[in-house]
C-alpha positions as CSV (number, residue, x, y, z in Angstrom):
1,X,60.3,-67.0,9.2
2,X,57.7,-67.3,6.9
3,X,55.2,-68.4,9.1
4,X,54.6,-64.7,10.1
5,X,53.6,-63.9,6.8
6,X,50.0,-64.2,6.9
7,X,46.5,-64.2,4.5
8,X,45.8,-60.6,5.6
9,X,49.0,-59.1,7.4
10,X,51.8,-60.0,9.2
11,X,52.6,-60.8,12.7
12,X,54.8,-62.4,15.1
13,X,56.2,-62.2,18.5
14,X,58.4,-59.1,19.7
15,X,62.1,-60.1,19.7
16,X,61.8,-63.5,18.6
17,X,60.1,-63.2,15.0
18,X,60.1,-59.3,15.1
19,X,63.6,-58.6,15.2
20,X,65.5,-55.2,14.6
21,X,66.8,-57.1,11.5
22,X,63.7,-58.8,10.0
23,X,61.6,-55.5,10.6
24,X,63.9,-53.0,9.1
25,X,63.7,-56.0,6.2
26,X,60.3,-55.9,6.5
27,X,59.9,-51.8,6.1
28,X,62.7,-51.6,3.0
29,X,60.8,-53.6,0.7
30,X,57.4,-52.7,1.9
31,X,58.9,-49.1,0.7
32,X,59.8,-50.4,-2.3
33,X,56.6,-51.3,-3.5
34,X,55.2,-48.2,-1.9
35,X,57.2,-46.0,-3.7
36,X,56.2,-47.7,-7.1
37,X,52.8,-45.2,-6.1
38,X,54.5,-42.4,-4.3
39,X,56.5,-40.9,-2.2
40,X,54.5,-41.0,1.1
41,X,53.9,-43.8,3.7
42,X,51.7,-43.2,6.7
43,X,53.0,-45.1,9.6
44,X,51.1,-45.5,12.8
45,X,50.9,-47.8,15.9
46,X,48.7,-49.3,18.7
47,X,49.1,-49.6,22.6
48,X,51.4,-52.2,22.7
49,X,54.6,-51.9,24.8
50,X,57.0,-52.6,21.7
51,X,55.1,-50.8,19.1
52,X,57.5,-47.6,19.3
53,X,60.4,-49.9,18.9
54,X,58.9,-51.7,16.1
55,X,57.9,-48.2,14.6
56,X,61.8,-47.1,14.8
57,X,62.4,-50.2,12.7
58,X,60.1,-49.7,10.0
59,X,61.1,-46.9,9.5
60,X,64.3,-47.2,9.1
61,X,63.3,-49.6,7.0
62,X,61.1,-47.6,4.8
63,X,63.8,-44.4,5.0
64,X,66.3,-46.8,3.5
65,X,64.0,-47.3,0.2
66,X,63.6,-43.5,0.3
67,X,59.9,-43.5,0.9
68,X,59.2,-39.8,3.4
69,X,57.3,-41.0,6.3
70,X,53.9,-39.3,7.8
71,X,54.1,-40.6,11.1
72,X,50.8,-40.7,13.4
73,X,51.7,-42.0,16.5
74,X,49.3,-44.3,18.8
75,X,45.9,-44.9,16.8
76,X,43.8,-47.6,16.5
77,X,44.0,-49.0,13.2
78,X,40.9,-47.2,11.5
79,X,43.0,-44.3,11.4
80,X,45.9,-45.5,9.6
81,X,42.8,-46.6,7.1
82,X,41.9,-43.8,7.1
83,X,44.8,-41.8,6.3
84,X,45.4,-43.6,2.9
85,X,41.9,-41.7,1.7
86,X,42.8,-38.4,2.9
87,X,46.0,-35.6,2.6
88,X,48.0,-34.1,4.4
89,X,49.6,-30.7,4.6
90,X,53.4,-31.0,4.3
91,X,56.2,-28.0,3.5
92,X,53.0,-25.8,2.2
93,X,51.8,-28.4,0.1
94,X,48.7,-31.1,0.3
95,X,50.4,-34.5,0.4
96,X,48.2,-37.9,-0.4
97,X,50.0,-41.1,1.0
98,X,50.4,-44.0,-1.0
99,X,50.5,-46.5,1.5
100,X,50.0,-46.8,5.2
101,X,51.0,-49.2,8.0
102,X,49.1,-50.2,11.1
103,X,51.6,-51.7,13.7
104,X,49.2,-53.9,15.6
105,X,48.9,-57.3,17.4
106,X,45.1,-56.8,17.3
107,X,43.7,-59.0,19.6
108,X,46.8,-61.8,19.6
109,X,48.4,-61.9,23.4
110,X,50.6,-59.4,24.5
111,X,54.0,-60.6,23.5
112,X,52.3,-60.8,19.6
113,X,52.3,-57.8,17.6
114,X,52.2,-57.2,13.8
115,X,51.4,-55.2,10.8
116,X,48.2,-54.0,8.6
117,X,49.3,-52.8,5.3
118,X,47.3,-50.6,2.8
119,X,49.3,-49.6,-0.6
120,X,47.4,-47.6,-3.1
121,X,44.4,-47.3,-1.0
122,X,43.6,-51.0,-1.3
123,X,44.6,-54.4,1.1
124,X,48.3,-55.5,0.8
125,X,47.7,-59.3,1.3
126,X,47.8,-62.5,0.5
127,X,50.3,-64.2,-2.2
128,X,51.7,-60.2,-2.2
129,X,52.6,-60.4,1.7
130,X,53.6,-64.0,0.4
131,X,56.7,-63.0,-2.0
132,X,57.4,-60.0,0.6
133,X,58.5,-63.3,3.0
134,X,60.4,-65.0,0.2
135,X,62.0,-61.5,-0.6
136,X,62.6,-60.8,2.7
137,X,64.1,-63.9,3.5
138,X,66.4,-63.9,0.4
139,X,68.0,-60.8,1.5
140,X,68.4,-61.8,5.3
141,X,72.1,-60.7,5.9
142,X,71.2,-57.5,4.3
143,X,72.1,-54.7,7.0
144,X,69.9,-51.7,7.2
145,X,71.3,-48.2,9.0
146,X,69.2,-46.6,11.5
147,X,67.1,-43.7,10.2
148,X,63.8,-43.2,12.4
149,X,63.3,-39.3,10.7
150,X,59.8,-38.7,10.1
151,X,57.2,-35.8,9.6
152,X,54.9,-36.1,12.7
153,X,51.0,-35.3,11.2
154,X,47.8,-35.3,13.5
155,X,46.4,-38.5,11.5
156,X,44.0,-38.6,14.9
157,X,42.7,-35.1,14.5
158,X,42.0,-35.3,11.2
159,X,40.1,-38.7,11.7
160,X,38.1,-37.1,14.9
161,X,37.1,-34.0,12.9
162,X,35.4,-35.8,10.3
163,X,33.5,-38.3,12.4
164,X,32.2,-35.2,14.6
165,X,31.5,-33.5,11.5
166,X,29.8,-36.5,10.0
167,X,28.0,-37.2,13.1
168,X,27.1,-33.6,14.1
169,X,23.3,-34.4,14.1
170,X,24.3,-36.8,17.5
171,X,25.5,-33.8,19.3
172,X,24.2,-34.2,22.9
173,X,22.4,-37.2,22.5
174,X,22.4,-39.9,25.4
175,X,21.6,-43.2,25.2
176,X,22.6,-44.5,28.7
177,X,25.7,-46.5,27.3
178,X,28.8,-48.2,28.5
179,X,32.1,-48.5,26.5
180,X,34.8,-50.9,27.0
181,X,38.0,-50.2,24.9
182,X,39.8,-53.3,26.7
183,X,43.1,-51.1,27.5
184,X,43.9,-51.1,23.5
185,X,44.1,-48.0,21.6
186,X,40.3,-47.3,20.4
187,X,39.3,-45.2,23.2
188,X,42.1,-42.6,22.1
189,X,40.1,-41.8,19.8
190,X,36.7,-42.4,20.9
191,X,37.2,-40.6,24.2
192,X,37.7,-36.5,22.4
193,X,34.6,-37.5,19.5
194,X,32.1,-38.3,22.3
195,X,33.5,-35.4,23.9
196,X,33.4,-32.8,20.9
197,X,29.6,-34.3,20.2
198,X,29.0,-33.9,24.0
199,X,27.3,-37.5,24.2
200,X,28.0,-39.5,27.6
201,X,28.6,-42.8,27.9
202,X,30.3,-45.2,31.2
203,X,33.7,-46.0,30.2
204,X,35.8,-48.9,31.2
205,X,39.4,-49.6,30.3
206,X,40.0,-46.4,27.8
207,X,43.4,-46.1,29.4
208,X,46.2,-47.9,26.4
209,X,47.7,-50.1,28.0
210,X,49.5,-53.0,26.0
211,X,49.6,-55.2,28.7
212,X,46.2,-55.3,28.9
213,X,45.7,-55.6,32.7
214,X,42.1,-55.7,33.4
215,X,41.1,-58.5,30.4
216,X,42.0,-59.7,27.1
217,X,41.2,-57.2,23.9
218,X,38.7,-59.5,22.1
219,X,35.3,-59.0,22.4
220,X,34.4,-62.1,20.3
221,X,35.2,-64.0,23.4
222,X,32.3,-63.8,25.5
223,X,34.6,-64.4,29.3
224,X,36.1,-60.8,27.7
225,X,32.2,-59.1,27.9
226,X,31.7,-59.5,31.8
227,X,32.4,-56.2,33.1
228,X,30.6,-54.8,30.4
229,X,27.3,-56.9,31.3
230,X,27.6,-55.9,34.6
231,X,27.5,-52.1,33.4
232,X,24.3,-53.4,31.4
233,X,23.5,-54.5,35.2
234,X,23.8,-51.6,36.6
235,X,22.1,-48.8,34.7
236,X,23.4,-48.7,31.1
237,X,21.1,-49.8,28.7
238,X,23.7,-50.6,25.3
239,X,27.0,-51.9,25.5
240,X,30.1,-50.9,22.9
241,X,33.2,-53.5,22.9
242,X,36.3,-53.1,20.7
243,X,39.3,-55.0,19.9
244,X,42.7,-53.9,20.7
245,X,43.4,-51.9,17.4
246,X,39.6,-51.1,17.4
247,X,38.7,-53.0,14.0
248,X,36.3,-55.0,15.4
249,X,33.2,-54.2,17.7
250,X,30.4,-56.1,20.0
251,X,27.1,-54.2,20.8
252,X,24.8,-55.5,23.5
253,X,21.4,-54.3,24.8
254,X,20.5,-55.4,27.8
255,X,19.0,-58.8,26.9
256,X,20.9,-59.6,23.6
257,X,24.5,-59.6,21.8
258,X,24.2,-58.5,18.5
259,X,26.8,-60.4,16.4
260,X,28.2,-58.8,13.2
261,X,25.6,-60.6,10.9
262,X,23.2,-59.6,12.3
263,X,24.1,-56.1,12.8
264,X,24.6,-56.1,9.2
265,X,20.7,-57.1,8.4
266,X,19.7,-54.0,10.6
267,X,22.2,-51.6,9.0
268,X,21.3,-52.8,5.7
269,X,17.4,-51.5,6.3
270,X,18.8,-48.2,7.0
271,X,19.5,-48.3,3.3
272,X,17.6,-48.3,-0.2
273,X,17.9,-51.1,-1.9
274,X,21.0,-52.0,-0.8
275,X,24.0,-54.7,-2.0
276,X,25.6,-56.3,1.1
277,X,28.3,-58.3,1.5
278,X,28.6,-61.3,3.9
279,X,31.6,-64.0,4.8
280,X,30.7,-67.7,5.1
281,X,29.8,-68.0,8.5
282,X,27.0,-65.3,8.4
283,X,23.5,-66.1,9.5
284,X,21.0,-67.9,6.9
285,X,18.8,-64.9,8.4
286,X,20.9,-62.0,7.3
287,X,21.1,-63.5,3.9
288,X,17.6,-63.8,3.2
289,X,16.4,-61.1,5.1
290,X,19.1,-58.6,3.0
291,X,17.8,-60.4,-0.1
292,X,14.0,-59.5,0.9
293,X,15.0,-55.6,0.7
294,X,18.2,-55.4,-2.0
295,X,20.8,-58.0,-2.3
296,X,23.2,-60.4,-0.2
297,X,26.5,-61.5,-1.8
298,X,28.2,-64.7,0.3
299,X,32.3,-64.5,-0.1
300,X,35.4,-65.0,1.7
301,X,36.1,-65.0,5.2
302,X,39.3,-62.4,6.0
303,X,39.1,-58.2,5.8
304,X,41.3,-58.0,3.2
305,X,39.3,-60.5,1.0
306,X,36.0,-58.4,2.2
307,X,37.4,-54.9,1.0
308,X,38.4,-55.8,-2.0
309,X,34.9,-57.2,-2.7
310,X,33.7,-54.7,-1.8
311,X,35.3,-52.3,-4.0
312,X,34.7,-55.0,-7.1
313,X,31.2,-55.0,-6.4
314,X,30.6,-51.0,-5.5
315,X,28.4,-52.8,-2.2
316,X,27.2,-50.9,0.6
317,X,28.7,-52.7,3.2
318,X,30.1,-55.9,4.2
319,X,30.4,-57.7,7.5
320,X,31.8,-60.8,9.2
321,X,30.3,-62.7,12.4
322,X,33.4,-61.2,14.2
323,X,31.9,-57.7,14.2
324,X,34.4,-56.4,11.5
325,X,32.3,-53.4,9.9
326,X,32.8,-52.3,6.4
327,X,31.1,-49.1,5.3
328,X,30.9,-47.9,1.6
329,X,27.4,-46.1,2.3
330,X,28.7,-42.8,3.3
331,X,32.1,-43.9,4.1
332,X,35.3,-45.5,2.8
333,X,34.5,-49.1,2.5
334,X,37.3,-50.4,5.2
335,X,36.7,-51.8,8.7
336,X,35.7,-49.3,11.0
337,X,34.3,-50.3,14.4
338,X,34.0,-46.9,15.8
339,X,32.3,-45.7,12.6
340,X,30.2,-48.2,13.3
341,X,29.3,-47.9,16.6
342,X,28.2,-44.0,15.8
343,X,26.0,-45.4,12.9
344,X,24.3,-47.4,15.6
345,X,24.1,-44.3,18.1
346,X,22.5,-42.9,14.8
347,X,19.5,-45.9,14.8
348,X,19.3,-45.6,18.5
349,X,18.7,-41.3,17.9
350,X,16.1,-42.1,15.3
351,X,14.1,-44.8,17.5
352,X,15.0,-48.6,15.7
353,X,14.5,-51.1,18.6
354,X,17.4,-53.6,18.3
355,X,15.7,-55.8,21.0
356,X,12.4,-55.7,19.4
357,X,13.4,-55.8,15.5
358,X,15.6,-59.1,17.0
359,X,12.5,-60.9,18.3
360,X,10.7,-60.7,15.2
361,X,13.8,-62.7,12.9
362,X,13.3,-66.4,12.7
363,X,14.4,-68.6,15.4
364,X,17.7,-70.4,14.6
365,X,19.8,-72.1,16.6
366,X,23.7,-71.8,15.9
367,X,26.8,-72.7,17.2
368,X,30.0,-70.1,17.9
369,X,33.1,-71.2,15.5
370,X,34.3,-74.6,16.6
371,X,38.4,-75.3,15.7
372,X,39.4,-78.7,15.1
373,X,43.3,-79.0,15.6
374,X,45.1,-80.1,12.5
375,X,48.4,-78.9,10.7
376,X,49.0,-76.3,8.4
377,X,50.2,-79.0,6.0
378,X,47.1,-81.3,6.1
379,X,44.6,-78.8,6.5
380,X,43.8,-77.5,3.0
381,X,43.7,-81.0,1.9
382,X,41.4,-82.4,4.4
383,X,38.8,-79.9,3.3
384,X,39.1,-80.6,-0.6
385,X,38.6,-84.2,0.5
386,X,35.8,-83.2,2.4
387,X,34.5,-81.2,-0.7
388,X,34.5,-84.6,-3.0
389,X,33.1,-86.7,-0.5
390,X,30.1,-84.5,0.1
391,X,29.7,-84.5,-3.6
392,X,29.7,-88.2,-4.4
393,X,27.5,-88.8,-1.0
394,X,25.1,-85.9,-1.6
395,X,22.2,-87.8,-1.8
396,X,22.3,-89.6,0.6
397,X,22.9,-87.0,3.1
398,X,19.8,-84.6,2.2
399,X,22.2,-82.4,1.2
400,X,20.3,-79.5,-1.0
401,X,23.4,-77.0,-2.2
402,X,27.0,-77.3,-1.9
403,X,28.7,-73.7,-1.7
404,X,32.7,-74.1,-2.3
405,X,33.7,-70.2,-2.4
406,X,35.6,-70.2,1.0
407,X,35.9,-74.2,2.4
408,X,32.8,-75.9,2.0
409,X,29.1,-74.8,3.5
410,X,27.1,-77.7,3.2
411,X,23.0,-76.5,3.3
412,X,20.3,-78.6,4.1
413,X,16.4,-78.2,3.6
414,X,16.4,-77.6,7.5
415,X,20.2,-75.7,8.0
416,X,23.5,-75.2,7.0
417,X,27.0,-76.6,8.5
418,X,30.4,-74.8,7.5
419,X,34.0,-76.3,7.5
420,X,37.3,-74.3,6.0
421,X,40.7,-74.0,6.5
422,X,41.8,-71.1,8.8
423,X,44.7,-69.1,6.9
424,X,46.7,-67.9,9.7
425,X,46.7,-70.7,12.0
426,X,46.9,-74.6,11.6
427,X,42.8,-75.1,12.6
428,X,39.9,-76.2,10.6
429,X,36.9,-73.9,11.7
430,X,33.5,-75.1,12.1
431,X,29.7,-73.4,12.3
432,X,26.4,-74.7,12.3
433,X,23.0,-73.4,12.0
434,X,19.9,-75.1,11.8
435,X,15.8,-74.6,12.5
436,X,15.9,-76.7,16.0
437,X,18.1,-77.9,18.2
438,X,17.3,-81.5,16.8
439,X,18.4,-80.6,13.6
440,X,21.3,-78.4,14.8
441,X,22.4,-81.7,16.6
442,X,22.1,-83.8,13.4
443,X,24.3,-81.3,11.1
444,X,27.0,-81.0,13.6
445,X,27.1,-84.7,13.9
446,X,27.1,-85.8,9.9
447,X,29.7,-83.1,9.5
448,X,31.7,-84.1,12.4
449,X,31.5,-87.5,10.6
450,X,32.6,-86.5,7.7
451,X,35.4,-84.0,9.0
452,X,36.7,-87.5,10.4
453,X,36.6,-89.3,7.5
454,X,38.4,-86.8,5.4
455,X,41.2,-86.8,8.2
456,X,41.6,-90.4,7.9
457,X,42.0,-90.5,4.3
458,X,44.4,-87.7,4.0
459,X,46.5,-89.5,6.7
């Protein structure tokens, strides 16, 4: 079982891995460790079709280590964030959680699904969701009663009120857009702010629907975008996309599709002298542009690696290619694509041109991620060969820096090429960027080359 236990969260497929015994296993000593902060634990879910039955289990789970659950019912996932920074009126009293769980498959096929944890207003991940496996697998026969009692609260309400509140100055502003929530839950959410700010927008697949009918929840896959472009087509002049939980967002005009890098660069001109945050397969032209006006920090690929950076550092924001968003300029500093897309509605409102401000970046040509098929056994090690290798043979590649903080981007005078190990899946994942397609073509090939080699001599 400890293959569901993920880098960032856990997740699995209903009935098989996510069984009435291994979730209720799951929830009690997720409780435990909540209750070592308090006595409250927000649990919420998104629209897939076993997310209620998942949520009876957790909580029976989390009942058992006698945590009281605030239960929110169907949100997307920047909710459930967004419940660990706020309170909560319960029996007369203002209650602040102390942990909060998303139940979400994100954008994983619809038999997947999973959970997002927050404890103490900060990620639950890594080697902590680690030892919750080992724990939870050295208790297996333990039997847990069902209890599913929970105090319902309005965690969407809340979250509505203070976007409309925060975006009040948007009130009745149009600009000619199409939405597609993909069937998952971000257009429950999305659907009453645009209507309390009275802004109009062409919506397509708002409906939850966790069998996701019309196409697949993840707008990083370009297929997923077609109905969307034809909107663009048609009349609309911006395009919103989100993810099934709504964590992650694509925004196209209609000649361009802004990735989250570079999304990044234009929030981060919105700003005064700003610190921003960017993952390893962000544009060389969001690093030096952000450096130009404040200052770009390069770190891990993964949310919960990018929150917790971000808190560390006190940045402004933080970004990957993905379109995962992370606001700490007037916000919480957790992935928000819905907060996002109204901070964009705010640039369009004050007259920045993405189209325009786009054309005037440097030219670079750049490849989408690339996975190469390995195992989750050989693939750490292949890249740390691959990390000596391009050491010793430096030289003699034209190699100018080396940068080792999440796999290995290799940059040359004329581009960059990127290998590392994915942490949920057994893939190494590949990107390359570079000044012409000549040169694009030469990186991609020496580190293919290399990639090779170090596969060979890990055997």
């Amino acid at each position: 079982m400890q293959h569901i236990f993920r880098e960032y969260d856990i997740r699995g497929i209903f009935g098989e891995e996510l069984t009435e015994r291994s979730v209720k296993l799951i929830g009690y000593f997720l409780g435990k460790k909540i209750k070592e902060r308090g006595d409250y634990a927000v649990v919420t879910y998104d629209a897939r079709t076993h997310s209620p039955q998942l949520s009876d289990w957790l909580v029976s789970g989390l009942n058992a280590a006698e945590v009281i659950v605030l239960h929110g019912g169907m949100v997307p996932t920047p909710v459930n964030y967004f419940c660990n920074f706020n309170s909560f009126r319960v029996g007369g009293k203002d209650v602040e959680p102390a942990g909060g769980i998303q139940i979400t498959g994100s954008h994983n096929p619809p038999e997947y699904n999973g959970f997002k944890i927050t404890i103490g207003k900060e990620p639950f991940f890594g080697e902590q969701i680690y030892e919750l496996g080992r724990e939870v697998e050295r208790n297996a026969s333990m039997a847990i009663a069902t209890e599913t009692d929970a105090i319902a609260i309005d965690a969407l309400g809340a979250y509505v009120d203070n976007l409309a509140r925060a975006f009040s100055h948007l009130e009745g502003f149009d600009p000619k857009m199409a939405i597609d929530c993909g069937n998952g839950a971000a257009g429950i959410a999305i659907e009453p702010l645009l209507r309390r700010l009275e802004i109009p927008a062409h919506t397509l697949y708002f409906e939850p629907d966790g069998t996701f009918p019309n196409h697949h929840p993840d707008p990083s896959d370009e297929a997923n975008l077609s109905d969307l472009k034809t909107m663009l087509q048609n009349g609309a002049r911006y395009g919103f996309a989100f993810d099934g939980d709504g964590d992650r967002i694509a925004f196209l005009s209609r000649k361009y599709n802004f990735k989250g890098d570079i999304l990044a660069l234009f929030f981060a001109r919105t700003m005064e002298n700003p610190t921003v945050i960017g993952e390893v397969k962000c544009s060389q032209v969001m690093y030096e542009g952000i450096d130009a006006i404040g200052k770009a920090i390069m770190y891990k690929t993964g949310h919960s690696n990018l929150k917790v950076k971000l808190k560390e550092t006190g940045a402004d924001l933080a970004a990957e290619v993905s379109g995962h968003i992370f606001f700490n300029d007037r916000y919480f500093g957790y992935d928000d694509a819905i907060y996002a897309m109204m901070r964009i509605l705010e640039m369009l409102k004050e007259g920045f041109d993405f189209d325009a401000e786009y054309e005037k970046l440097p030219r670079l040509y750049s490849t989408d991620e690339i996975k190469v098929p390995t195992t989750d056994a050989r693939k750490f090690a292949i890249v740390e060969g691959l990390k000596k290798m391009l050491a010793e043979r430096r030289e003699e590649l034209g190699i100018r820096e080396i940068v080792t903080i999440d796999g290995v981007r290799v940059i040359f005078d004329d581009g960059w090429g990127l290998v590392r190990a994915s942490n949920t899946t057994p893939i190494l994942v590949t990107r390359f960027e570079a000044v012409s397609e000549e040169a694009l073509e030469r990186i991609r090939t020496v580190m293919n080359g290399c990639i090779e080699e170090a596969k060979k001599a890990v055997g």
